[in-house]
N, CA, C and O of each residue as an XYZ file, in Angstrom:
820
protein
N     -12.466      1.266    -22.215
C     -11.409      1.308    -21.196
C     -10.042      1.265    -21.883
O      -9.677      0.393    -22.672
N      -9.466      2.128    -21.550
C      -7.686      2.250    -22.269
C      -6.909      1.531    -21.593
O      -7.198      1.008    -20.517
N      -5.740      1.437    -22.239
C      -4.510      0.259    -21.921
C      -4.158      0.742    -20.502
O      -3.656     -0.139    -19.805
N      -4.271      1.636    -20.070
C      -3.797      2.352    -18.796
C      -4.454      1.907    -17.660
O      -3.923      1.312    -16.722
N      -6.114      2.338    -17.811
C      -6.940      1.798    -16.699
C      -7.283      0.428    -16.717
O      -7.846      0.000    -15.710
N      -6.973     -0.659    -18.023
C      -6.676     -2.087    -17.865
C      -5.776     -2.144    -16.804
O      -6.102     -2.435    -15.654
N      -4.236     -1.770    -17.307
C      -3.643     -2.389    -16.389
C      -3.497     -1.630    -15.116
O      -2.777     -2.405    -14.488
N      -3.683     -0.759    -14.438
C      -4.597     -0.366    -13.018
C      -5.324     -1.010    -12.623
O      -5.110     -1.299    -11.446
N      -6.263     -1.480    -13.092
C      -7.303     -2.146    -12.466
C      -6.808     -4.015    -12.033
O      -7.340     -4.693    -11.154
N      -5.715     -4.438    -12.932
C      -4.857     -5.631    -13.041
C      -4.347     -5.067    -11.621
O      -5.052     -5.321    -10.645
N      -3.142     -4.301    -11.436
C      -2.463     -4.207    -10.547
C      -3.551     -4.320     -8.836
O      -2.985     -4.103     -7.764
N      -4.497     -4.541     -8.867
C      -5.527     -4.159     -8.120
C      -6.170     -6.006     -7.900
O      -7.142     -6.178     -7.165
N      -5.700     -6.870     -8.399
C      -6.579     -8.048     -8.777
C      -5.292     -9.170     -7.519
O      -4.086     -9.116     -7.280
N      -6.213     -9.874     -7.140
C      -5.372    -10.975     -6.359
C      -4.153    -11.678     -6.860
O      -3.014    -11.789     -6.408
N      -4.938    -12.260     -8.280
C      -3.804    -12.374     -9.253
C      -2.737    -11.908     -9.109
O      -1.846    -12.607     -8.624
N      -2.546    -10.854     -9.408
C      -1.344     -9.877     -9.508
C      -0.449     -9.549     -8.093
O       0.754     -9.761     -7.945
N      -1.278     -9.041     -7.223
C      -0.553     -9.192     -5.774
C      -0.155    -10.102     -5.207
O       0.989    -10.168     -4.758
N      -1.202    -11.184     -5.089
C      -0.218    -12.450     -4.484
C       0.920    -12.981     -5.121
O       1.826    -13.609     -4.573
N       0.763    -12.535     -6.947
C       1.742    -12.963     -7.513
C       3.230    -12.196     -6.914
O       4.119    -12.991     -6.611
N       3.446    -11.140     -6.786
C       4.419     -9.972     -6.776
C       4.958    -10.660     -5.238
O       6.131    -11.017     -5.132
N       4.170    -10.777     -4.296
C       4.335    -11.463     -3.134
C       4.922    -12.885     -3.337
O       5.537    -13.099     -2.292
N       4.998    -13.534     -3.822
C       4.991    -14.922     -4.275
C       6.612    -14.783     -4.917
O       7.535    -15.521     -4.572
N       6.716    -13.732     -5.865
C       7.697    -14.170     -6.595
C       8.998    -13.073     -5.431
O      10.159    -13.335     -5.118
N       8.487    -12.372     -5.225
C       9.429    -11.141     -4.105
C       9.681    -12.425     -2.785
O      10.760    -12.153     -2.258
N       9.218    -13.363     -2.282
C       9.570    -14.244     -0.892
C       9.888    -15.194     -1.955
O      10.177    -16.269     -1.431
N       9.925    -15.223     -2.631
C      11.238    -17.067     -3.287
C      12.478    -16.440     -3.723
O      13.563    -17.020     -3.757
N      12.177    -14.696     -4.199
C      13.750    -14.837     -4.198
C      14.225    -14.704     -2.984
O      15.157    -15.403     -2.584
N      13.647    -13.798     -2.256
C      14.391    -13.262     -1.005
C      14.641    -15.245     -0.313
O      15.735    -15.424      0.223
N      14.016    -16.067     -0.347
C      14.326    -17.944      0.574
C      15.301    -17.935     -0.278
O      16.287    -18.252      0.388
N      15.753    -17.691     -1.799
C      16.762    -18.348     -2.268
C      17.891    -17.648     -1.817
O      18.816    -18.367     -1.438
N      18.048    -16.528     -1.761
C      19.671    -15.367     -0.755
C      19.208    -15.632      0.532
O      20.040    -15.303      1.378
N      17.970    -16.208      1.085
C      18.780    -16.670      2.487
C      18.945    -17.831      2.590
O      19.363    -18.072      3.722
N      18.821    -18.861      1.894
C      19.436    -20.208      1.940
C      21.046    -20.323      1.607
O      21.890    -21.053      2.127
N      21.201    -19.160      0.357
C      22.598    -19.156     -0.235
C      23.370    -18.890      0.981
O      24.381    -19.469      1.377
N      22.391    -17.413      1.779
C      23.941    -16.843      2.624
C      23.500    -17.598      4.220
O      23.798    -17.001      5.255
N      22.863    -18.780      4.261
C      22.934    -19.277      5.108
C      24.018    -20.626      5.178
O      24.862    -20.955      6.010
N      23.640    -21.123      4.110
C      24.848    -21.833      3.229
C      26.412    -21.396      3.846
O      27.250    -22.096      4.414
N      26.430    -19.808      3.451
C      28.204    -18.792      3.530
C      28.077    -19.120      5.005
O      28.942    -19.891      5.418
N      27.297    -18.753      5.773
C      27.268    -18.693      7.360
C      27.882    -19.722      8.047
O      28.503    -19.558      9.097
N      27.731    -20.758      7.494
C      28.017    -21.908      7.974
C      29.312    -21.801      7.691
O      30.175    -21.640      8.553
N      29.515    -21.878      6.535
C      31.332    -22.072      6.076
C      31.784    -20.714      6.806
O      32.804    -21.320      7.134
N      31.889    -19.999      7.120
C      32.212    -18.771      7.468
C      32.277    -18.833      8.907
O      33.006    -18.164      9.639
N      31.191    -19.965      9.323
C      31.435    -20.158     10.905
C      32.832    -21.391     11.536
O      33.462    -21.460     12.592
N      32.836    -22.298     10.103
C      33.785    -22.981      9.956
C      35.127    -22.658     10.088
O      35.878    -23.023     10.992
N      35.386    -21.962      9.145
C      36.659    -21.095      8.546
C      36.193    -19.291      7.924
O      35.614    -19.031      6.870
N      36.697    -18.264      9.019
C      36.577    -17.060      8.723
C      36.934    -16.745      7.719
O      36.341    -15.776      7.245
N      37.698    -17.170      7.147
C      38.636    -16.802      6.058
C      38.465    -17.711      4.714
O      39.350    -17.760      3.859
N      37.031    -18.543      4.602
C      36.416    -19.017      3.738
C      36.344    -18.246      2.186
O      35.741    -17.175      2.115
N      36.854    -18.715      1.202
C      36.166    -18.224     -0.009
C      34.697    -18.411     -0.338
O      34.072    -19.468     -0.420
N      34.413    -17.566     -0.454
C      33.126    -17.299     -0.883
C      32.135    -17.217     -2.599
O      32.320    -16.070     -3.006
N      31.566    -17.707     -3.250
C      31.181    -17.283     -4.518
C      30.708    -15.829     -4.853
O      30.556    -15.349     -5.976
N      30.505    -15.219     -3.616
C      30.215    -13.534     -3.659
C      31.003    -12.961     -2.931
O      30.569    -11.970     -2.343
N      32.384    -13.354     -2.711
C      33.900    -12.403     -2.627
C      34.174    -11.610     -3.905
O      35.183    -11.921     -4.539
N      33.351    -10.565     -4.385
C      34.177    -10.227     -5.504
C      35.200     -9.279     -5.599
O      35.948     -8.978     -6.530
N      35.093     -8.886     -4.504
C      36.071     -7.661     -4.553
C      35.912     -7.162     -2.892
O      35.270     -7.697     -1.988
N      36.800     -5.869     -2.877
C      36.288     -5.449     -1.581
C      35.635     -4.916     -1.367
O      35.816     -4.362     -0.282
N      34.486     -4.600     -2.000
C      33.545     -3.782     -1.729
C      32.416     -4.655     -1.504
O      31.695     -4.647     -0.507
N      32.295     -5.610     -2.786
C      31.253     -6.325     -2.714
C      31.699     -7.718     -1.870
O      32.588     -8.324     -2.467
N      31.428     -8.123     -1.069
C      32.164     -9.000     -0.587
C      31.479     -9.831      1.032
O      31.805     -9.454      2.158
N      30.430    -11.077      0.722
C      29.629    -11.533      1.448
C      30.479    -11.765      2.937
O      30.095    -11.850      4.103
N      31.714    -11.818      2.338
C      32.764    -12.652      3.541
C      32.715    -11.722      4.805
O      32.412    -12.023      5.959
N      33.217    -10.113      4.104
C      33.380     -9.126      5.088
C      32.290     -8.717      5.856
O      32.304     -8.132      6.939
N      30.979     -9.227      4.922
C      29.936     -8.643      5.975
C      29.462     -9.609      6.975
O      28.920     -9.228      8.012
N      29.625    -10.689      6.731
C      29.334    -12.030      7.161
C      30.080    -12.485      8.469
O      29.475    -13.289      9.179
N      31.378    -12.044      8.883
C      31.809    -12.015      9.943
C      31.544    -10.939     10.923
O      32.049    -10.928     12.045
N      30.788    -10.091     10.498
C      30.793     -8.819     11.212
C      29.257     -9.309     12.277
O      28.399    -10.182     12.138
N      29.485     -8.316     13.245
C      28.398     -8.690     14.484
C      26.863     -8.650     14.067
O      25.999     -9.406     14.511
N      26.674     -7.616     13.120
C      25.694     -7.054     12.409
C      24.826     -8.395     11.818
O      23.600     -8.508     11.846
N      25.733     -9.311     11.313
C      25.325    -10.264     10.956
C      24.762    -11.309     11.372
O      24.100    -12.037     10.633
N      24.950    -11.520     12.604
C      24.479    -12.428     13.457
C      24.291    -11.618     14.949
O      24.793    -11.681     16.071
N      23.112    -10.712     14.152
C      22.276     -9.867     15.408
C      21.785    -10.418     16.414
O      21.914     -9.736     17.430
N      21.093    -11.712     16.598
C      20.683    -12.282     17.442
C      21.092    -13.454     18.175
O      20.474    -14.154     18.977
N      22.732    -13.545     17.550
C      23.266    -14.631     18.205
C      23.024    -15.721     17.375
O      23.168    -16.742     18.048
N      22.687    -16.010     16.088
C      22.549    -16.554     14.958
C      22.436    -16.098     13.749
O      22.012    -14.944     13.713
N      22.733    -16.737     12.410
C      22.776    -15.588     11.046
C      21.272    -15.502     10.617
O      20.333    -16.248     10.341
N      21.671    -13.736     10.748
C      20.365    -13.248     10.404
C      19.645    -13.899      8.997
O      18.469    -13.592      8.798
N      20.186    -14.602      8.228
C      19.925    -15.684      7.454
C      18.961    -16.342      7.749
O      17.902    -16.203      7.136
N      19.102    -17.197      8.740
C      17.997    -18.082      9.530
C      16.000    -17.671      9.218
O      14.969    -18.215      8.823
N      16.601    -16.146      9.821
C      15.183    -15.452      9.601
C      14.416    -15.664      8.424
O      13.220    -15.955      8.421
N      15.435    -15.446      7.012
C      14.758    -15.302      5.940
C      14.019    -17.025      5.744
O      12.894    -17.130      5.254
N      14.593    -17.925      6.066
C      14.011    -19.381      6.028
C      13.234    -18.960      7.130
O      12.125    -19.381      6.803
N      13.127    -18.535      7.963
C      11.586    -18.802      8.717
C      10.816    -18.128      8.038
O       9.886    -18.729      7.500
N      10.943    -16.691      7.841
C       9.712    -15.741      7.599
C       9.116    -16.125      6.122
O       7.900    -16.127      5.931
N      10.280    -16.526      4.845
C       9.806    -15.865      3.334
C       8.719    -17.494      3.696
O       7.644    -17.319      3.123
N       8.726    -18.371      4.156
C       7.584    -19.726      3.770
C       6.358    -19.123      4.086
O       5.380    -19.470      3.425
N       6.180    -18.003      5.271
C       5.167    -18.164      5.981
C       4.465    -16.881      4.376
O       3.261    -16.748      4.156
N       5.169    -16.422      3.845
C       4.785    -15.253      2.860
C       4.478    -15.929      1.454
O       3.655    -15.430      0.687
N       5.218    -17.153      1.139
C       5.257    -17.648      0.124
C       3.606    -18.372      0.543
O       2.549    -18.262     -0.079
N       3.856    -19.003      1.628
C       2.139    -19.693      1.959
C       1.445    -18.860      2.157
O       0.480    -19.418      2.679
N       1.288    -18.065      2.114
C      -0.224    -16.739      2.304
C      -0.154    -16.692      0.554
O      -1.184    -17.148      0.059
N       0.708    -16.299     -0.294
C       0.692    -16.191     -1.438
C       0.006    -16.978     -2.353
O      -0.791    -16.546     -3.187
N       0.424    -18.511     -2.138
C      -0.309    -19.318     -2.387
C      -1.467    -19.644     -2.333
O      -2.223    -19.953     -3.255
N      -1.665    -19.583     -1.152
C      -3.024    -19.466     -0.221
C      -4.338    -18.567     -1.111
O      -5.542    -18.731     -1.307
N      -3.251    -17.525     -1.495
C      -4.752    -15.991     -1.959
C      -4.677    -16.488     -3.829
O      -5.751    -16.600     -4.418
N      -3.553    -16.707     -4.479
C      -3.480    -17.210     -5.635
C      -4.567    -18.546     -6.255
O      -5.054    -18.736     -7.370
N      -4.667    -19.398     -4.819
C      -5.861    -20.348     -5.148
C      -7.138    -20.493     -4.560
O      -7.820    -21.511     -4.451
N      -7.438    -18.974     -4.082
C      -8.527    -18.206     -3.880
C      -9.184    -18.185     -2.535
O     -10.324    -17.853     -2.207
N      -7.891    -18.748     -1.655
C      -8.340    -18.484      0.224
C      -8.210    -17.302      0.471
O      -7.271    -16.629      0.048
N      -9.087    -16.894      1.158
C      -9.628    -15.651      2.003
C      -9.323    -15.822      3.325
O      -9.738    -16.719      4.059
N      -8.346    -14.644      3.687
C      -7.666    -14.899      5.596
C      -8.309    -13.679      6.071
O      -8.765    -12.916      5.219
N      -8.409    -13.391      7.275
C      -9.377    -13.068      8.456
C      -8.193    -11.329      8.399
O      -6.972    -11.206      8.299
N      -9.242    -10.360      8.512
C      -8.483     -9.110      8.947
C      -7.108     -9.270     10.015
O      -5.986     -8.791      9.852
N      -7.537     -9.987     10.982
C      -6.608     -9.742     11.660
C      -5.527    -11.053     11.708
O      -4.836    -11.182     12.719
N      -5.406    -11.968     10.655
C      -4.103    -12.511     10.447
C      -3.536    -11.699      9.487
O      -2.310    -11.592      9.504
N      -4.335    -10.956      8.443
C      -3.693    -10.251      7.223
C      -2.876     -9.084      8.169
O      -1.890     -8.474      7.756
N      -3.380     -8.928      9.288
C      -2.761     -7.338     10.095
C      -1.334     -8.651     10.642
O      -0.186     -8.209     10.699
N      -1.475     -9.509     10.841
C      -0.143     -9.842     11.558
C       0.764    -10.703     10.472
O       1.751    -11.368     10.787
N       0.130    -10.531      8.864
C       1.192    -10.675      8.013
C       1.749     -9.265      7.713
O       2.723     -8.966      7.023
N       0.953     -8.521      8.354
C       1.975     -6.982      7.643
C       2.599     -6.536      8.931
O       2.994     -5.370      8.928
N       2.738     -7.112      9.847
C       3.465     -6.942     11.036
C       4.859     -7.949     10.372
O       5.840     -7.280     10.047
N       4.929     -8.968     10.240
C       5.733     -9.714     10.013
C       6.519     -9.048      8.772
O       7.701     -9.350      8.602
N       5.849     -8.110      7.868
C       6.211     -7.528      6.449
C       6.984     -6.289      6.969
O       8.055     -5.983      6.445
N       6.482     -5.603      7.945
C       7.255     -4.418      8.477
C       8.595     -4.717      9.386
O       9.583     -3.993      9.501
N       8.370     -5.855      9.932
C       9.512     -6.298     10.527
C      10.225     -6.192     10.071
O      10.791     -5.146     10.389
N      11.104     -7.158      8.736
C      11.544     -7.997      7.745
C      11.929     -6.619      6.764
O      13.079     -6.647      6.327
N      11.119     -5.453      6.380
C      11.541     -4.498      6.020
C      12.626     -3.978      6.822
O      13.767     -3.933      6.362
N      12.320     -3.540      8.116
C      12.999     -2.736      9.073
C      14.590     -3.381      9.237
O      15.640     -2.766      9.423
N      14.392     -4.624      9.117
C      15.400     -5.262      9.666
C      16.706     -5.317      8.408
O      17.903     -5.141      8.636
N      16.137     -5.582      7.192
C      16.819     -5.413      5.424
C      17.522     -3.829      5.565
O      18.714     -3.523      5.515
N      16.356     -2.986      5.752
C      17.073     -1.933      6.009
C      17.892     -1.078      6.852
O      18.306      0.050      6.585
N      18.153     -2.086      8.397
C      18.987     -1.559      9.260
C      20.112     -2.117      9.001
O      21.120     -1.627      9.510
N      20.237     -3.441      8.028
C      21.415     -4.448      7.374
C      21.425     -3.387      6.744
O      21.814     -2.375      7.327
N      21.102     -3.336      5.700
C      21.616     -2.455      4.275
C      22.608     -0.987      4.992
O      23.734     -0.656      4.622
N      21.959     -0.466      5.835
C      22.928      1.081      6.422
C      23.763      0.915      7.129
O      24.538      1.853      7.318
N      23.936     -0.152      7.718
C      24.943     -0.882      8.383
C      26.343     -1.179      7.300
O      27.402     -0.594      7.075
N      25.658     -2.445      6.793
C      27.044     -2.884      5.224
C      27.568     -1.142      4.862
O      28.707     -0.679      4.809
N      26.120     -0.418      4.640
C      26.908      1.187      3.812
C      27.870      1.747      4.571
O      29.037      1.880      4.200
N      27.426      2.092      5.648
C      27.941      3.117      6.588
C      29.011      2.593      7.772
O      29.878      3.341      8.225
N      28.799      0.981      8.280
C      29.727      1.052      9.093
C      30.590     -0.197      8.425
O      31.649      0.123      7.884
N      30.306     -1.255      8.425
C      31.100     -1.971      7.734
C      32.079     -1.644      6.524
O      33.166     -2.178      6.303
N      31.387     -0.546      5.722
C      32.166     -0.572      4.434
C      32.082     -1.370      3.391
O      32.652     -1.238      2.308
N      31.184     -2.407      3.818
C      31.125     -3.630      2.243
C      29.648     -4.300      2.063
O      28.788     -4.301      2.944
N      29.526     -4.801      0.922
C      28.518     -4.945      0.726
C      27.832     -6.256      0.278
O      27.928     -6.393     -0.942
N      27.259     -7.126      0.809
C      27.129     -8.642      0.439
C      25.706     -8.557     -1.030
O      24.515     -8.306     -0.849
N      26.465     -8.890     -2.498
C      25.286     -9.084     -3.220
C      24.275     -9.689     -2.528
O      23.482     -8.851     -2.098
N      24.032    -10.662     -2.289
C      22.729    -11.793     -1.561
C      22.080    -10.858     -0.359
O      21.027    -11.398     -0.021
N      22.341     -9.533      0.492
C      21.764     -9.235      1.132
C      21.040     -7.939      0.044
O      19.845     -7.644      0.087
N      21.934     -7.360     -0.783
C      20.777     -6.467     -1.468
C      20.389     -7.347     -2.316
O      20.249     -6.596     -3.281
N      20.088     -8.438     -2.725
C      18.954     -8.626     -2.985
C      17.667     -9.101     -2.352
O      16.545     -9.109     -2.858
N      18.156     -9.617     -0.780
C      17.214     -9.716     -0.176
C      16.114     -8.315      0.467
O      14.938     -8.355      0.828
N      17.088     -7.164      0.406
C      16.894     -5.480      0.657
C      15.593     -5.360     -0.414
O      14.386     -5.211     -0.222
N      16.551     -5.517     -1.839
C      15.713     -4.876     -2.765
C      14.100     -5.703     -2.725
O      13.086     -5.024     -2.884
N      14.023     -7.059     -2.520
C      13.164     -7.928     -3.061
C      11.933     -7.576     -1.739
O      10.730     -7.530     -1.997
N      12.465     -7.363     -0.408
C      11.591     -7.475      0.754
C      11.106     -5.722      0.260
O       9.894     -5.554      0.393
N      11.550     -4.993     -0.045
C      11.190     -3.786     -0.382
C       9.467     -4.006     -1.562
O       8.403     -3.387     -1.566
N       9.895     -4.966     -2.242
C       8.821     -4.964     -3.314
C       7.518     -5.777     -2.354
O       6.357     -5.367     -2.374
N       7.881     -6.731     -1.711
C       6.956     -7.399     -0.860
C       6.208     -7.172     -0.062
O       5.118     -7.673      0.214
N       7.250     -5.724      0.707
C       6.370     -4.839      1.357
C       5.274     -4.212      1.132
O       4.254     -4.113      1.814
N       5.725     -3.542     -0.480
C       4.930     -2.861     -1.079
C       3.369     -4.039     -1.447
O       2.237     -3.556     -1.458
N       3.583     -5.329     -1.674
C       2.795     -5.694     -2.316
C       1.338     -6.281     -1.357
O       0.153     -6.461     -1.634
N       2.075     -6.424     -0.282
C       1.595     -6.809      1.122
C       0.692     -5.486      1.454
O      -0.536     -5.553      1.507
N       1.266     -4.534      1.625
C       0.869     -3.188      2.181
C      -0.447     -2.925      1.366
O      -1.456     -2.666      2.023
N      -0.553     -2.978     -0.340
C      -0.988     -2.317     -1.086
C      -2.461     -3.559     -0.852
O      -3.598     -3.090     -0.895
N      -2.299     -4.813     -0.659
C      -2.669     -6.141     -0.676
C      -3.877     -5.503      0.473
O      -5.009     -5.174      0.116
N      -3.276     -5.394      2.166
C      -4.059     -5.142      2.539
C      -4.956     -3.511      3.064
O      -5.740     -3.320      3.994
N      -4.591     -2.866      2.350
C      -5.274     -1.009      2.070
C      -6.392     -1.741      1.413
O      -7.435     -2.048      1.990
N      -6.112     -1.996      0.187
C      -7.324     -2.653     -0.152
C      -8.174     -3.308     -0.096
O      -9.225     -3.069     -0.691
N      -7.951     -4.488      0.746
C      -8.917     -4.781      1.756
C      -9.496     -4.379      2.531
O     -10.711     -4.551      2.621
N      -8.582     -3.507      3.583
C      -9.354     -2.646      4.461
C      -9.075     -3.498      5.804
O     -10.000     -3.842      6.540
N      -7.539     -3.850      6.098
C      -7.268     -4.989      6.929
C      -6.296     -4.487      7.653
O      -5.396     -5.282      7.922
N      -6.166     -3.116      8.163
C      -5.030     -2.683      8.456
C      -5.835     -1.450     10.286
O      -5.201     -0.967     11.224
N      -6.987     -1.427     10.055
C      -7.920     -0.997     11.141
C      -7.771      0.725     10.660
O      -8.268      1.396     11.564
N      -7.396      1.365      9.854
C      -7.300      2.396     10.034
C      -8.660      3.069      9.727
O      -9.509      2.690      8.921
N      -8.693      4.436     10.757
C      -9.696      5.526     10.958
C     -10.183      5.399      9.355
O      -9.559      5.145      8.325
N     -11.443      5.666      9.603
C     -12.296      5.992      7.640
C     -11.549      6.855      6.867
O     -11.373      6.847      5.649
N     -11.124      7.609      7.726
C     -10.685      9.213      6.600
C      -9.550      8.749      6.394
O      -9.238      8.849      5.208
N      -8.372      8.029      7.372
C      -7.261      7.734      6.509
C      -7.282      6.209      5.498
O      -6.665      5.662      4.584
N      -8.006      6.092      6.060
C      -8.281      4.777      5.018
C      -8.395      5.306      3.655
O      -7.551      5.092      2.785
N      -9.590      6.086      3.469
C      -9.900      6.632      2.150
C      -9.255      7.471      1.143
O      -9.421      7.602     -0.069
N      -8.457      8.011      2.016
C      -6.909      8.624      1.390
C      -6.032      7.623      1.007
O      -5.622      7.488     -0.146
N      -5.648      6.715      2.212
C      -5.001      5.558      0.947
C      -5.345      5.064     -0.002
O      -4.517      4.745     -0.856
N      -6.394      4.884     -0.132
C      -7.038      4.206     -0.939
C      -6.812      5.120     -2.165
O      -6.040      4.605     -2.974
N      -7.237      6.234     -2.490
C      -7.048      7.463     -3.454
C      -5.180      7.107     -3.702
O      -4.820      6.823     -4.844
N      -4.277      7.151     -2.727
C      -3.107      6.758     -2.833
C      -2.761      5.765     -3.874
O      -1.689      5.891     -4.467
N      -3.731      4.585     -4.215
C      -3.606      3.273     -4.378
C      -3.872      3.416     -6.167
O      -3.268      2.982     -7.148
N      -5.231      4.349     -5.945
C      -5.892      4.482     -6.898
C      -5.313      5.451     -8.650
O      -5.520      5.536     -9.861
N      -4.374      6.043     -7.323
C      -3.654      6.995     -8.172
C      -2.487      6.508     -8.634
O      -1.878      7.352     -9.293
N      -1.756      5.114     -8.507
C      -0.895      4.528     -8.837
C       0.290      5.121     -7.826
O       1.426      4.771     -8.148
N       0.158      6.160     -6.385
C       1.406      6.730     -6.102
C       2.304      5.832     -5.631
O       3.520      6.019     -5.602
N       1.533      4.518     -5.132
C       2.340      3.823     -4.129
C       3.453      2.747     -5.337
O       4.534      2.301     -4.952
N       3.034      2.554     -6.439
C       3.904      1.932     -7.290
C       5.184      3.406     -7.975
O       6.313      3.190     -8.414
N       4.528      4.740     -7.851
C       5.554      5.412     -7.793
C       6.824      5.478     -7.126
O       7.996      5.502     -7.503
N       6.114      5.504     -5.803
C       7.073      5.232     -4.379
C       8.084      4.241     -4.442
O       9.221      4.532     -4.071
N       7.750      2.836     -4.965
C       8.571      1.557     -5.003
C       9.729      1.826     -5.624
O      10.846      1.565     -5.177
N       9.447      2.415     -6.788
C       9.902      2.447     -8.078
C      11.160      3.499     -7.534
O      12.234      3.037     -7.920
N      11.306      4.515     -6.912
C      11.649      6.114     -6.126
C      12.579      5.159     -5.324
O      13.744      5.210     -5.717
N      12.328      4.222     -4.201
C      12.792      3.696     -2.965
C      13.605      2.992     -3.628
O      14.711      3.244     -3.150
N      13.731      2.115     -4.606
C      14.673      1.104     -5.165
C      15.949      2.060     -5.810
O      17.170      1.914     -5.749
N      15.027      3.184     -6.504
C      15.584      3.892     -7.129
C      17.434      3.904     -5.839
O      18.536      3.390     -5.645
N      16.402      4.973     -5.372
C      17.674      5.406     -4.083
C      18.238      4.743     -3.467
O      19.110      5.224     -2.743
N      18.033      3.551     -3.477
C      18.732      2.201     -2.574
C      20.075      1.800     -3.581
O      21.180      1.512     -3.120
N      19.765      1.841     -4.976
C      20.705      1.457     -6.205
C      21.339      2.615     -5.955
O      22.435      2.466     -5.414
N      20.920      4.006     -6.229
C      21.792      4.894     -6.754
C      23.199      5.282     -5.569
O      24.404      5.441     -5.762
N      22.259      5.332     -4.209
C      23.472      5.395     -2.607
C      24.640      4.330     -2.909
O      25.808      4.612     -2.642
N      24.262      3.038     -3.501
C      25.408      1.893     -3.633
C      26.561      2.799     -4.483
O      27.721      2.996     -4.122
N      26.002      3.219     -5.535
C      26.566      3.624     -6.743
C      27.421      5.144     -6.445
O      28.632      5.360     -6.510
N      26.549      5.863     -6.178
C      27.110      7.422     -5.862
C      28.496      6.724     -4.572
O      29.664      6.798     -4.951
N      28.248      6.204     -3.377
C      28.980      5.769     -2.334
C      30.408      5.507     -2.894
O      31.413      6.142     -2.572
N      30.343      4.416     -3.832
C      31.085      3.124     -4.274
C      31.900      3.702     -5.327
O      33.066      4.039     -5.120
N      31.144      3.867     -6.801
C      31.074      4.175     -7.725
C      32.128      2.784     -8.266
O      31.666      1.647     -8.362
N      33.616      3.127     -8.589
C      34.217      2.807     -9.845
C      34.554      1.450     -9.223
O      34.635      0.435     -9.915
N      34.793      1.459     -7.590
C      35.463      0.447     -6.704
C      34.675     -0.597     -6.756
O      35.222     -1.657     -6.452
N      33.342     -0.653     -7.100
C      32.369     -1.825     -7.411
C      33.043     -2.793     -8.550
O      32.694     -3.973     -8.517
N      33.759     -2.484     -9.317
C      33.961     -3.031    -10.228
C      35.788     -3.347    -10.583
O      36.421     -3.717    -11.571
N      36.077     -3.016     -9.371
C      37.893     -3.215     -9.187
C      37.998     -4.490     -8.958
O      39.106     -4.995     -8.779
């Protein structure tokens, strides 16, 4: 067996997924504790300094007062302390060798698609209408992006997701073929490069 299909077959092991899961929901609890932290002061005093004011582009403050931010009538912050424990405890959970039921694994990838959807309606929001961009939310963007992936890939392979045989077995070939770590790799890609192409020199004024 070559160094290649070793580590394929690794990427494929509980080990490894719950790990990627594990370490993708502690960072994403630590940027939402930080910018739950800003929320507060920010709810205090609008005009709060911030440790991620760096400029105007990058700048937690500007996004942080904006409506976007407190979508539900509280900072979307909040969420990340509810959701990343319940991800960090499944992680744990499969790391010291518990086995969960098809259909809680289907309503951790409900909770995983959420939490995606929601990073990424923040993220096009900060781009496109706000104008600015809070470090602590792309990294919560980038990190729920990997979690997704690891969750998703977590349960294809199980076979915990109900899908028809034939599409099942295509993912699976998907899985097998390494495309879906292509994909990650592609999606981050374009998430960095839009900041960059958008922004460019003003990131760093």
């Amino acid at each position: 067996m070559d160094a290649l299909e070793r580590l394929h077959r690794f990427r494929q092991t509980d080990a490894w997924l719950y790990s990627v899961i594990l370490a993708a929901a502690g960072l994403s609890l630590v940027a939402s504790f930080v910018l739950s932290v800003d929320a507060l002061l920010l709810a205090a005093n609008p005009q709060a300094a911030l440790g991620c004011n760096i400029n105007q582009v990058l700048s937690c403050g500007a996004v942080g007062v904006s409506w976007q931010a407190n979508l539900l009538g509280f900072p979307n912050a909040f969420l990340g302390l509810i959701t990343e424990p319940v991800f960090i405890t499944v992680a744990l959970g499969g790391i010291g060798g518990a086995r969960f039921s098809r259909g809680f694994m289907l309503g951790v990838q409900g909770v995983a698609v959420f939490a995606l959807g929601f990073a990424y309606w923040l993220y096009s929001q900060s781009m496109f209408v706000i104008g600015a961009l809070c470090p602590w939310c792309l990294v919560v963007t980038l990190s729920t992006t990997v979690l997704f992936a690891a969750v998703t890939h977590l349960n294809i392979r199980d076979d915990n997701l109900f899908f028809p045989p034939r599409v099942q077995q295509g993912l699976e070939t998907w899985l097998r073929l390494g495309l879906d770590l292509l994909l990650v790799v592609l999606v981050l890609f374009v998430l960095i490069a839009m900041v960059v192409v958008k922004y460019g020199a003003a990131l760093l004024a």
